[in-house]
Backbone bond lengths (Angstrom), bond angles and torsions (degrees), N, CA, C in turn:
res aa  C-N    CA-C-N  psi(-1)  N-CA   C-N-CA  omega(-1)  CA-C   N-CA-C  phi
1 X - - - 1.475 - - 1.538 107.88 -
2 X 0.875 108.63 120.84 1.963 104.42 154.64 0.982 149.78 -56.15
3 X 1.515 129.65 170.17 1.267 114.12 -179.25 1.417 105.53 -80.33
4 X 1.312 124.71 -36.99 1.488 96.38 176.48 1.375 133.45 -74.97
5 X 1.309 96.90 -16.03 1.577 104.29 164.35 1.870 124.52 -50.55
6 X 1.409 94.54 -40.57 1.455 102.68 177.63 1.038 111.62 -79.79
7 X 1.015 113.14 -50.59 2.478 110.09 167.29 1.554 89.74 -46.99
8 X 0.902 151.14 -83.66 1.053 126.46 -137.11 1.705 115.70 -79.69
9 X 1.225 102.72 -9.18 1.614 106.26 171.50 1.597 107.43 -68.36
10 X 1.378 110.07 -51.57 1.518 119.85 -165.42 1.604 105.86 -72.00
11 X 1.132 110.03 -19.18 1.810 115.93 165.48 1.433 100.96 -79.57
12 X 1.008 128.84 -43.28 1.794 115.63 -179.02 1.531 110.71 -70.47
13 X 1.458 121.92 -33.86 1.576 112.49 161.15 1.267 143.27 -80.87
14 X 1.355 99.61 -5.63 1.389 106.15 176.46 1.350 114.44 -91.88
15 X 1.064 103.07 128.96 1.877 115.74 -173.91 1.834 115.62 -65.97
16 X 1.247 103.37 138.58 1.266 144.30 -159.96 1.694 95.99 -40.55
17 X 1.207 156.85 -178.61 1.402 158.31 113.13 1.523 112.74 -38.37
18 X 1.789 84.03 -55.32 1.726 109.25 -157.95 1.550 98.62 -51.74
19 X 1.473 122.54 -44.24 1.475 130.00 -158.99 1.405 123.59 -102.65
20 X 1.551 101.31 147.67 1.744 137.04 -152.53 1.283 86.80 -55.38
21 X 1.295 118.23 143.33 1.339 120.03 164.95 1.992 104.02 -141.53
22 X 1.734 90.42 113.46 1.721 88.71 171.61 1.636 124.55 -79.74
23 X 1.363 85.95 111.04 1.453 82.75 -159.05 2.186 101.34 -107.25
24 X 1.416 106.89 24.07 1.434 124.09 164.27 1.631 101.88 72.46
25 X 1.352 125.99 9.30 1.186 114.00 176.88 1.772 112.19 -90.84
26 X 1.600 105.87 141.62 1.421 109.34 174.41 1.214 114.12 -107.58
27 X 1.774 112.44 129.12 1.717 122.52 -175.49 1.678 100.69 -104.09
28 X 1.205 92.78 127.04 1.610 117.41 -168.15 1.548 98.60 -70.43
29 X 1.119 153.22 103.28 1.829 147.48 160.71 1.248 104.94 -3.41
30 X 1.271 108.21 124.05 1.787 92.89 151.46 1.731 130.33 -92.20
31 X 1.091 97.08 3.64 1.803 89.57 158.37 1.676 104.17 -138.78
32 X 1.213 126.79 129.34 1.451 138.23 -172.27 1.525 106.18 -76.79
33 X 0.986 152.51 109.66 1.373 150.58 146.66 1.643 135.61 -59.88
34 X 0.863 109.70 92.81 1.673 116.14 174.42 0.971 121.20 -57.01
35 X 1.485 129.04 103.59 1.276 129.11 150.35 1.825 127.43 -19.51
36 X 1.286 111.82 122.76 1.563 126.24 -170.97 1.157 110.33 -138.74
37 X 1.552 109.01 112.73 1.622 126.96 166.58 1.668 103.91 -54.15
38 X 1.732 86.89 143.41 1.537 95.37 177.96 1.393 90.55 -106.90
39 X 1.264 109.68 164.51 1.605 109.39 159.78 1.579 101.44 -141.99
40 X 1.072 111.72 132.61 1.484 149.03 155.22 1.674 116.05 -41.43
41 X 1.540 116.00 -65.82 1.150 121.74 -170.77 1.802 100.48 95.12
42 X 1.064 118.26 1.03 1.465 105.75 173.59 1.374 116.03 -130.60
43 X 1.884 117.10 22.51 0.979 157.85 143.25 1.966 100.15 -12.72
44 X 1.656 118.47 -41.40 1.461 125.46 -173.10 0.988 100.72 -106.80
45 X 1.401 127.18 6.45 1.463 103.94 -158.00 1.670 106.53 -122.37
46 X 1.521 125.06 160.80 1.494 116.85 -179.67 1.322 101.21 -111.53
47 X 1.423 111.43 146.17 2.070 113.18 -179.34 1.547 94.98 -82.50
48 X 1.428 106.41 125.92 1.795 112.13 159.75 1.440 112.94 -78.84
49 X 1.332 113.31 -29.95 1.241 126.31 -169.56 1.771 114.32 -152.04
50 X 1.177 100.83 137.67 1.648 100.61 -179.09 1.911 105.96 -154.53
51 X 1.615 107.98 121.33 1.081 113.51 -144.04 1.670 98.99 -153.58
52 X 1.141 130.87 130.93 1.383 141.17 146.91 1.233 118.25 -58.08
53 X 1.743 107.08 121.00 1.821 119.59 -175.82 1.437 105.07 -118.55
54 X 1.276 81.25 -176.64 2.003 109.42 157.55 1.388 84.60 -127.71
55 X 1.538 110.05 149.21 1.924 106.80 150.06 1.249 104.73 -123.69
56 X 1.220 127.68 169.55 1.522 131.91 172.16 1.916 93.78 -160.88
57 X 1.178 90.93 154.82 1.710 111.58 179.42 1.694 101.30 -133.09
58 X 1.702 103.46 143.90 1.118 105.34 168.12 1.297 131.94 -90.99
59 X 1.254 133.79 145.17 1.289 155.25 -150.04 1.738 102.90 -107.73
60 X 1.582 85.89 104.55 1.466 72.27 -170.98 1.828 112.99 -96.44
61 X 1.441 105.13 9.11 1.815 105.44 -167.53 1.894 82.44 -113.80
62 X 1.203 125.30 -10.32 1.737 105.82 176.61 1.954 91.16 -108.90
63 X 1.355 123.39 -6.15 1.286 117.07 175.30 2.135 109.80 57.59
64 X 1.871 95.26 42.80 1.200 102.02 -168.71 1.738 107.23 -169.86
65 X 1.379 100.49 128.36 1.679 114.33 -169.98 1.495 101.42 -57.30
66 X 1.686 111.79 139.07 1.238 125.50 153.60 1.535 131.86 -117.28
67 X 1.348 117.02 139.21 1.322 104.53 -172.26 1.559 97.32 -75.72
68 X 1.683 101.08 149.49 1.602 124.74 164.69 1.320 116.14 -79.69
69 X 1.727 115.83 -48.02 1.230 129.80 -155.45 1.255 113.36 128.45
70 X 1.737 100.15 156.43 1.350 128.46 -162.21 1.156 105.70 -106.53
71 X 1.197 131.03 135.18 1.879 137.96 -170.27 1.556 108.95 176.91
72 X 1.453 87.54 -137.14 1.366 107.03 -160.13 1.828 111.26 -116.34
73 X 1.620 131.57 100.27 0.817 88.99 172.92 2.106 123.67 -119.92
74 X 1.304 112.74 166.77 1.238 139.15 -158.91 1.228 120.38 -82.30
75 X 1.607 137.99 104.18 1.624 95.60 156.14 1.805 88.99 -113.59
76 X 1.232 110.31 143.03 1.373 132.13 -175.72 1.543 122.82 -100.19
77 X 1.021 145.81 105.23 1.787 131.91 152.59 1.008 123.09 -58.71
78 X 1.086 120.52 157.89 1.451 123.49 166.70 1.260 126.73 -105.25
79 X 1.336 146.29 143.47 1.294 143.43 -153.09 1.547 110.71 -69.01
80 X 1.515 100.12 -63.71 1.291 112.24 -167.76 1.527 120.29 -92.65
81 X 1.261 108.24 -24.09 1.816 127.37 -167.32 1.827 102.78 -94.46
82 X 1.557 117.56 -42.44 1.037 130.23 -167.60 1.085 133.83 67.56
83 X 1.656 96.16 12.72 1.860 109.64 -178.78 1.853 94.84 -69.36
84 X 1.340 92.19 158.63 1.711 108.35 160.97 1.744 117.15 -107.15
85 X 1.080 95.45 162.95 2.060 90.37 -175.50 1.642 96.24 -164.92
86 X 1.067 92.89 127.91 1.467 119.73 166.78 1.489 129.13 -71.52
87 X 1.500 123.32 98.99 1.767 127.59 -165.48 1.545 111.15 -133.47
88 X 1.016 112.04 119.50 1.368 125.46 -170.79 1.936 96.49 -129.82
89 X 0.935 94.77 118.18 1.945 112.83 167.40 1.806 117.10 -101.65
90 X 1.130 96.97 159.16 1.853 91.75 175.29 1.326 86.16 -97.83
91 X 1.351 118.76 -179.01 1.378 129.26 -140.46 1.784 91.58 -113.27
92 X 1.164 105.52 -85.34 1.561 99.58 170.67 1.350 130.65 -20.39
93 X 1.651 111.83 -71.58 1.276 122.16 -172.81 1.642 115.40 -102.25
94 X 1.143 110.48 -2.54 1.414 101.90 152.04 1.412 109.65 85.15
95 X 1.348 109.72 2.61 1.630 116.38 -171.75 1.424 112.31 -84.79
96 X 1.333 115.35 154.48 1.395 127.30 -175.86 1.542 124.26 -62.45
97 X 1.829 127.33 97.73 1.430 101.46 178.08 1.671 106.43 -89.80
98 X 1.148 132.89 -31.74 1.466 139.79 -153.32 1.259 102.67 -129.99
99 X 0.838 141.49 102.50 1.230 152.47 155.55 1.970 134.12 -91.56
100 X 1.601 125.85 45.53 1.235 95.89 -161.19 2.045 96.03 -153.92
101 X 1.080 110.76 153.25 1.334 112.50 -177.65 1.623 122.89 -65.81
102 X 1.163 101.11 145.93 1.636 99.60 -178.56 1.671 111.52 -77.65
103 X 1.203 118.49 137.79 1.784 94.68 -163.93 1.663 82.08 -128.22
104 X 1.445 114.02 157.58 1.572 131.20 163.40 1.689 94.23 -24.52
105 X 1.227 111.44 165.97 1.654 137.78 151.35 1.700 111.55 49.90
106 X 1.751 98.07 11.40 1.534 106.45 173.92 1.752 113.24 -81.96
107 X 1.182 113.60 135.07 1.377 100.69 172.35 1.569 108.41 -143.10
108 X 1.240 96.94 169.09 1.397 114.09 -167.33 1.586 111.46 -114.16
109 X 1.051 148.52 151.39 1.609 175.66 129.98 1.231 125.85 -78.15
110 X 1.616 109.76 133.63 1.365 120.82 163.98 1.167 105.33 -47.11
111 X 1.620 146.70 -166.85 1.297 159.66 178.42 1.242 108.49 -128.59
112 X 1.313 137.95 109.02 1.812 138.43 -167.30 1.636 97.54 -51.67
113 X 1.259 99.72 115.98 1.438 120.82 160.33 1.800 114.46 90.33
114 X 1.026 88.78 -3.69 1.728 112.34 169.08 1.234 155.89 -88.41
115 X 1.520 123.63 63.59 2.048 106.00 -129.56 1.778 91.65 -73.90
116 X 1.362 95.17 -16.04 2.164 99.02 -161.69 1.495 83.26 -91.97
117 X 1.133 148.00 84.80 1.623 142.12 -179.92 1.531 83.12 167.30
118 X 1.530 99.28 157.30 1.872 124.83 168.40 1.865 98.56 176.31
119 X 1.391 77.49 148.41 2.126 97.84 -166.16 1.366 87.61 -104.89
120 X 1.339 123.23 -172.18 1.433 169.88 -142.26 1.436 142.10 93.84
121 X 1.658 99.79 148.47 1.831 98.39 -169.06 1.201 91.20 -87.80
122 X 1.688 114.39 153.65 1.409 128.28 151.48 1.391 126.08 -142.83
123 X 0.932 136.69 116.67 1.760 114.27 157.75 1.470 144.78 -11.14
124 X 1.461 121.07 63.82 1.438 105.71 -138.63 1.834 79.70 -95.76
125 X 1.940 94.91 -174.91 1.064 108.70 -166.64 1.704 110.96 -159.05
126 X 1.577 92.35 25.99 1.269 115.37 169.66 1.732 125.62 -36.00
127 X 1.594 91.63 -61.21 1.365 98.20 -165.31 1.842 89.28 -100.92
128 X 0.968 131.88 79.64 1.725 126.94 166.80 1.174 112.60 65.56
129 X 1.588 143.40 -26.24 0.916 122.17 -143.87 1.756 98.13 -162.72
130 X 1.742 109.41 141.57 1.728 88.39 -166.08 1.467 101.54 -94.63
131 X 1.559 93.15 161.45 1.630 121.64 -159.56 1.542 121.45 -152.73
132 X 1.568 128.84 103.55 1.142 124.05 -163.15 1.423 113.28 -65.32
133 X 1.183 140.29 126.78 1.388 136.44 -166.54 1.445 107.74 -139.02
134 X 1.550 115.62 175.04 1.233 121.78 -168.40 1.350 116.78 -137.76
135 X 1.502 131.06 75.58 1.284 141.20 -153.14 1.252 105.87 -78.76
136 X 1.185 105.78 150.51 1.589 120.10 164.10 1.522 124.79 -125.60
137 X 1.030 156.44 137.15 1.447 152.71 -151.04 1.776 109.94 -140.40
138 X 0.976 133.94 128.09 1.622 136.72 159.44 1.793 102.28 -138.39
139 X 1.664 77.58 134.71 1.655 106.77 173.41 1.402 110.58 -101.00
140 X 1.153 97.12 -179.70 1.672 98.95 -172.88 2.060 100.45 -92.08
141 X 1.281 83.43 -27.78 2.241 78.61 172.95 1.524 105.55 -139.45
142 X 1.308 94.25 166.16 1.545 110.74 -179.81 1.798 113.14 -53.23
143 X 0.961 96.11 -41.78 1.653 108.80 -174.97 1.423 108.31 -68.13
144 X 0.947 141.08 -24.70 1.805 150.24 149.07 0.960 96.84 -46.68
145 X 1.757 130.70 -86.40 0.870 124.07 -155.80 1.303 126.63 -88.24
146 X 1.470 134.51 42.13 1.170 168.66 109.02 1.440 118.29 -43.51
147 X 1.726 102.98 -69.58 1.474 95.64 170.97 1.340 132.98 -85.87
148 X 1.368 117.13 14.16 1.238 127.94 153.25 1.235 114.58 -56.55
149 X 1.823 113.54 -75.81 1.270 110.13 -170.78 1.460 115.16 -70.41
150 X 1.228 121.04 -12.81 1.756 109.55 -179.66 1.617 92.05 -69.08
151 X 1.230 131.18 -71.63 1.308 134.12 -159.61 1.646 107.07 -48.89
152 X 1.520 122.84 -23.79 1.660 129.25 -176.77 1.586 98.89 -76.92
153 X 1.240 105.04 -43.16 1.562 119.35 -167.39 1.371 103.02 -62.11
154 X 1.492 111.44 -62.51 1.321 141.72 -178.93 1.882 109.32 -25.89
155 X 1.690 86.77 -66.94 1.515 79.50 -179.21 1.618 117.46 -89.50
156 X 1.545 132.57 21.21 1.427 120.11 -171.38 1.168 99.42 -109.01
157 X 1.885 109.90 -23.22 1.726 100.29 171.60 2.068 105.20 -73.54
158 X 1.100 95.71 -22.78 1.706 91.28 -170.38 1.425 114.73 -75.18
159 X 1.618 118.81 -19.74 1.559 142.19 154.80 1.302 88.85 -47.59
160 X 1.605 112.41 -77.76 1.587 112.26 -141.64 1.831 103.14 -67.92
161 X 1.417 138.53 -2.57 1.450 131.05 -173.49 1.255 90.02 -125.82
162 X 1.548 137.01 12.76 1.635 122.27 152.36 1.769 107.00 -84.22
163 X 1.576 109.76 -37.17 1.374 140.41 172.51 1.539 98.27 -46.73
164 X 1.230 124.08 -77.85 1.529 139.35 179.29 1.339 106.02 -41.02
165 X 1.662 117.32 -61.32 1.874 101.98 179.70 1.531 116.01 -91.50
166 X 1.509 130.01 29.72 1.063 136.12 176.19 2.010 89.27 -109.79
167 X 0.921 93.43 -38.69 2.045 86.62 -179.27 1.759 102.78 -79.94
168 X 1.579 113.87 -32.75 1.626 105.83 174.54 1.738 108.61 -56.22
169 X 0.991 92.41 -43.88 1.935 108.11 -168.18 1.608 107.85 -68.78
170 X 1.352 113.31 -13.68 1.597 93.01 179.69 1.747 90.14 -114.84
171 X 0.936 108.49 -33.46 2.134 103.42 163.95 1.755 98.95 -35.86
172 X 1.558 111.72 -53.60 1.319 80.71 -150.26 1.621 106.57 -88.90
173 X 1.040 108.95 -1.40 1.776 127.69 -178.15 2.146 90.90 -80.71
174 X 1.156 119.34 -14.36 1.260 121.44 -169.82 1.605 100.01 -86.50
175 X 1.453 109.45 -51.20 1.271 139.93 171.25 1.741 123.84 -37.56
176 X 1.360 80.82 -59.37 1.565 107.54 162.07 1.346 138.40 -35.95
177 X 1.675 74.30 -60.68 1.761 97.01 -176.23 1.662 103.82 -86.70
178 X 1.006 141.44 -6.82 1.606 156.09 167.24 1.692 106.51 -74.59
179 X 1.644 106.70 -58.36 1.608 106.36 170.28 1.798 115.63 -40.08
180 X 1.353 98.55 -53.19 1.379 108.84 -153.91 1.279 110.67 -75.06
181 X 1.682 125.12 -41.29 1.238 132.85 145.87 1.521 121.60 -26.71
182 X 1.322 114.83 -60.56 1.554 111.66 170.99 1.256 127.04 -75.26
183 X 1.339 130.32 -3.85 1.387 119.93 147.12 0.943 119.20 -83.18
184 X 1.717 123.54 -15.54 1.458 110.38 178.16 1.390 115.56 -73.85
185 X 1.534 107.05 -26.28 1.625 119.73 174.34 1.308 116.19 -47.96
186 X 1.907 107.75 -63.22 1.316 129.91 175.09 1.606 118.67 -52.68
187 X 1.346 120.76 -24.37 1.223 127.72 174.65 1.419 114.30 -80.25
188 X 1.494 111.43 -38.66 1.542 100.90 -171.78 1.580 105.23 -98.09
189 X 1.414 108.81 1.16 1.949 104.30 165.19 1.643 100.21 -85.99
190 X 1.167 149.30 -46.29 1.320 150.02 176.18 1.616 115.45 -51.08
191 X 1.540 105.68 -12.15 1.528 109.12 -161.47 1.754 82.19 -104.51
192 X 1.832 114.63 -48.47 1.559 99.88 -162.84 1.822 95.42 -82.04
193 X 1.173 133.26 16.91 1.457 138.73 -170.52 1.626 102.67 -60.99
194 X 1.869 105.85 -64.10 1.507 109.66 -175.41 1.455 109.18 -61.10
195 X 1.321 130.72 -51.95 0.985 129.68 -135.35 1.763 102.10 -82.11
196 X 1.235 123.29 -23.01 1.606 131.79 157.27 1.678 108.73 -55.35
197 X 1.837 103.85 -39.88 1.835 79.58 -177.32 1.379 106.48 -99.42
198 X 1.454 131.08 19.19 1.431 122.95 172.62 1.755 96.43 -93.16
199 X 1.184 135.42 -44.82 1.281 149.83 -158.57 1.245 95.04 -96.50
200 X 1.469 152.51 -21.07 2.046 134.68 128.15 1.188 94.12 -22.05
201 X 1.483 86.31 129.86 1.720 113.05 131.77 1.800 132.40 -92.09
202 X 1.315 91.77 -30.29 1.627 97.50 157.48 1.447 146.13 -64.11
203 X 1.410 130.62 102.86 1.368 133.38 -143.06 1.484 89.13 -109.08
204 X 1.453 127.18 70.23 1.465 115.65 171.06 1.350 138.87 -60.06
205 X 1.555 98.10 -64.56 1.702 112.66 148.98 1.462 107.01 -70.58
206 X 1.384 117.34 91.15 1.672 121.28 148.56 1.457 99.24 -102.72
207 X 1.531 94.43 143.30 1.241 104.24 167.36 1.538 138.29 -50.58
208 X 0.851 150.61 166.76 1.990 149.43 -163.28 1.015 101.26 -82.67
209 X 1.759 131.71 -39.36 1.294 118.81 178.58 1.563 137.38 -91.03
210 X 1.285 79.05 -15.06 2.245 106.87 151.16 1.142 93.92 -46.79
211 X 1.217 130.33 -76.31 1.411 128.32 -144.29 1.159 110.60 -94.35
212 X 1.552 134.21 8.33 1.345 118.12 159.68 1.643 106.25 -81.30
213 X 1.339 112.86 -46.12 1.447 122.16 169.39 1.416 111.04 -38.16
214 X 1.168 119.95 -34.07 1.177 96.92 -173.68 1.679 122.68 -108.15
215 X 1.853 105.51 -6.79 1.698 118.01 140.21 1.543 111.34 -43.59
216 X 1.477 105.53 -67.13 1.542 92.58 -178.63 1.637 137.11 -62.33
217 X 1.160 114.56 -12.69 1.497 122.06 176.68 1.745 100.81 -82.91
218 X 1.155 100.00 -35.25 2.269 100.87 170.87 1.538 112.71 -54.59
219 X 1.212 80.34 -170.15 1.879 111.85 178.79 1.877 100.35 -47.10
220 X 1.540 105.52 131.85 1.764 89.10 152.09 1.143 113.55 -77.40
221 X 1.270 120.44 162.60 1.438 136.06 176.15 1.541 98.00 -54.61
222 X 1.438 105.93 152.70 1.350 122.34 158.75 1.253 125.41 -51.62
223 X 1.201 109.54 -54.51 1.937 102.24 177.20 1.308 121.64 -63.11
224 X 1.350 113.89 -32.08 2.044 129.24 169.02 1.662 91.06 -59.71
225 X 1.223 140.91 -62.39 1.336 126.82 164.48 1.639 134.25 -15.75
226 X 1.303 116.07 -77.88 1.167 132.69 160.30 1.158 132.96 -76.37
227 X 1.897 106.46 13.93 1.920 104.77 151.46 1.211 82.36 -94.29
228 X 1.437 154.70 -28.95 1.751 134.17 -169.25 1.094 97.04 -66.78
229 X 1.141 153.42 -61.95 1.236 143.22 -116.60 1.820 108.31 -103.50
230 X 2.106 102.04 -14.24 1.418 102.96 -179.38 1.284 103.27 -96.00
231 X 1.628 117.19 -9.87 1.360 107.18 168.42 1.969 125.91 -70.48
């Protein structure tokens, strides 16, 4: 072999500048990072529904729909309260488009000419602060947006007949408490009843034969007078 043969061997084994070499040493971070809980806020709450949207709100000073954003949207329970609430995020950034509770006697609509679209007003509370608005929703298929609104529907009639026997139930607890009051009334006028006609002195209704007894113990009549006196 030659010498240049061997230079050029010992250049093909000898490792690169350019390249990584594990050489088993461990470099400690120079700034440590602490792990930090995020919280959600829906931490209590159970998903009824969880679904990919569009949102848009209507504009009521350009008299023309705007999109909110594309995400995720929510209807949530709550553990302990059992309210429901409506939360929709954009997908990327995670920001709030819908924010607002499902209340009794709310309802929802297809969108004219739209089967993948459905409207409803709510109180939202998206941006900090509440604001009556006019949502609009499209899914990617008909069958979403079907079970959207059955499940919206679903729970505002089941609001509105917990609503209905929570107002029967204090009517009749109202009722109740009205009965019981008036016998207590009726009881304590029947109780002071005797004790007014033992403590009269006025004997109005006396009986007919009271009062002859007590003609005859009086004056004789005048004319019984003056037959004595011609005898």
């Amino acid at each position: 072999m030659s010498s240049a043969d061997a230079e050029h061997r010992e250049d093909e084994e000898a490792p690169l500048a350019g390249d990584d070499e594990d050489t088993g040493a461990q470099v400690a971070p120079i700034v440590r990072l602490e792990e930090v809980a995020v919280t959600t806020g829906e931490e209590d709450e159970d998903a009824i529904l969880d679904l990919k949207a569009k949102l848009y709100r209507f504009d009521k000073d350009g008299n023309q729909w705007k999109e909110r954003g594309a995400g995720t949207v929510k209807l949530l329970k709550h553990n302990k309260t059992g309210k429901v609430r409506l939360v929709m995020r954009q997908s990327k950034t995670l920001k709030i488009c819908a924010n607002h509770l499902v209340l009794p006697k709310m309802t929802v609509q297809e969108h004219a000419g739209n089967e993948k679209s459905s409207v409803w007003h709510a109180t939202d509370f998206a941006d900090g602060e509440l604001k009556e608005e006019l949502f609009c929703i499209r899914f990617a298929s008909i069958e979403n947006n079907r079970l959207f609104m059955e499940k919206f529907q679903e729970i505002a009639e089941s609001l509105s007949t917990e609503e209905e026997n929570e107002d029967a139930t204090e009517a009749a607890g109202l009722l109740k408490n009205l009965s019981v009051e008036e016998r207590k009334t009726k009881e304590k006028a029947e109780e002071e009843a005797p004790a007014a006609t033992k403590s009269g002195t006025v004997k109005e209704d006396a009986p007919a034969e009271e009062k002859v007894e007590e003609k005859a113990e009086g004056k004789v009549p005048a004319a019984a007078e003056e037959e004595k006196k011609d005898t």
